[in-house]
Structure formats: structure tokens, C-alpha cells
PASEBA-267059 format. One line per field, with one value per residue (C-alpha): residue number from 1; x, y, z. Coordinates in nm, 3 decimals. Example, Ala and Ser with C-alpha at 12.3 -4.5 7.8 and 13.67 -1.06 7.14 Angstrom:
BEGIN
n 1,2
xx 1.230,1.367
yy -0.450,-0.106
zz 0.780,0.714
! end
This chain:
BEGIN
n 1,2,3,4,5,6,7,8,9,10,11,12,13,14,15,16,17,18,19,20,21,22,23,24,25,26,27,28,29,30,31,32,33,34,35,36,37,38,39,40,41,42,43,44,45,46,47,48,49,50,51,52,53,54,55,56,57,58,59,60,61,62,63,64,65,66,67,68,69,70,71,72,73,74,75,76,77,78,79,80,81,82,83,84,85,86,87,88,89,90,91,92
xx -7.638,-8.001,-8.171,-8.377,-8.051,-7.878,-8.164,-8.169,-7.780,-7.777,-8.065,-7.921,-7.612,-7.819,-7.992,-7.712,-7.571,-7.888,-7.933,-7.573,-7.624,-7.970,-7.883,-7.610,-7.330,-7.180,-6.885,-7.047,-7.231,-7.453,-7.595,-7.929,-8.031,-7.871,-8.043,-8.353,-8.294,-8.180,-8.468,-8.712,-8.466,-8.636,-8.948,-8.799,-8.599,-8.945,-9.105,-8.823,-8.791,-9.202,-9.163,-8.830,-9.066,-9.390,-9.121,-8.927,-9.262,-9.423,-9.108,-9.119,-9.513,-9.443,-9.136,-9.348,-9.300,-9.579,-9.558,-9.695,-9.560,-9.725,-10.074,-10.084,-10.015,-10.242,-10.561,-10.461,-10.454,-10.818,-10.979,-10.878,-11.020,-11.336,-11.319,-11.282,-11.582,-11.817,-11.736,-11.849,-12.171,-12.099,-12.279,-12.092
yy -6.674,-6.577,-6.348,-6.639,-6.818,-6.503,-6.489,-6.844,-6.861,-6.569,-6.751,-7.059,-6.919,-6.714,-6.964,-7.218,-6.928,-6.885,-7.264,-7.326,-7.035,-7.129,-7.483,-7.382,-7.645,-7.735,-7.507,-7.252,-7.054,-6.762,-6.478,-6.472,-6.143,-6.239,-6.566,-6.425,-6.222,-6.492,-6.680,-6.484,-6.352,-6.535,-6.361,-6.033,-6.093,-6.234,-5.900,-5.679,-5.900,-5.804,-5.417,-5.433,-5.623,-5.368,-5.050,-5.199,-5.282,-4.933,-4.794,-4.945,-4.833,-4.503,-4.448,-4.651,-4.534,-4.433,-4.602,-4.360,-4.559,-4.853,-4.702,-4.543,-4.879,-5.045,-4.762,-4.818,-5.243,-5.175,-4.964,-5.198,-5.461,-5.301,-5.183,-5.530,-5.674,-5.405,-5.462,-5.881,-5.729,-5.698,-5.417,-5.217
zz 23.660,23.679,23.923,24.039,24.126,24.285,24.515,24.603,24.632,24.915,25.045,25.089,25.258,25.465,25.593,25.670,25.862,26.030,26.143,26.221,26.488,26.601,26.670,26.895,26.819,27.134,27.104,27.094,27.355,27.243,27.487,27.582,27.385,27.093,27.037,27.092,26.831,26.648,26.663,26.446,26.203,25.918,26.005,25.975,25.688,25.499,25.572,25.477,25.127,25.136,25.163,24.986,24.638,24.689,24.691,24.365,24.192,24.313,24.202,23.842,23.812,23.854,23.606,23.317,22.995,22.778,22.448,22.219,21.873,21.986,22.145,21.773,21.598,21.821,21.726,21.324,21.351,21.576,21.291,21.035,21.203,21.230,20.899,20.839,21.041,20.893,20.536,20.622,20.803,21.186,21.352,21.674
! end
């Protein structure tokens, strides 16, 4: 299974969770302070999942590797290529 379908898996039974409580089926009968807490859970949960993706993508720009194979690979394939262009008359 993907990550995409993880996510939407735990999202889906979140959610069914969510509505079976919010809609109060007629069993059931939920104190006051704990449906309104209920209410905006989605809300909350959107901006944790927010903070939660800015920390992991933060946390993966700051522990990039630096690639210095490829960064001198790069510099030889970019002087050939200008060796290139110069020898059929391009000026830089």
C-alpha cells in the first residue's frame, strides 16, 4: 500500500468516526463539552496535519545531503558544453 493510500485509509476511518459521533444517532447522548469539542475537530486536525508537513519538510531541508560526485559531474558536462558552443562560434 502506498503512502497516499495510508493517509487516505486513516482518513477515511477518521472521519466516519467523526460523523457517526457528530450526528448523534439516537442512542446515543453526548455531553455538552464534548460535542463542542467535537464539532471542530476537523479543523484542528487540518492544522496539526499543516504544522505536522512544514516540520517534516523543514526537517528534510536541513539534513540534505550535499552531492559532491554529482555537483563535480555536473561542472565537467557544463565545460564541455561550452567548449562545445565556442568551438561552433558562440560568444559568453
Amino acid at each position: 500500500m502506498t503512502k497516499l493510500g495510508q493517509w487516505l485509509c486513516g482518513l477515511v476511518l477518521l472521519g466516519s468516526a467523526w460523523a457517526a459521533l457528530a450526528l448523534a444517532p439516537p442512542g446515543l447522548r453526548l455531553p455538552a463539552p464534548c460535542r463542542q469539542a467535537l464539532l471542530p475537530l476537523p479543523v484542528y486536525l487540518l492544522v496539526a496535519f499543516g504544522c505536522y508537513s512544514l516540520a517534516t519538510v523543514g526537517y528534510r531541508l536541513a539534513t540534505f545531503n550535499d552531492c559532491e560526485e554529482a555537483a563535480a559531474e555536473l561542472q565537467e558536462h557544463i565545460s564541455a558544453a561550452r567548449a562545445d558552443l565556442s568551438r561552433r562560434g558562440l560568444r559568453f
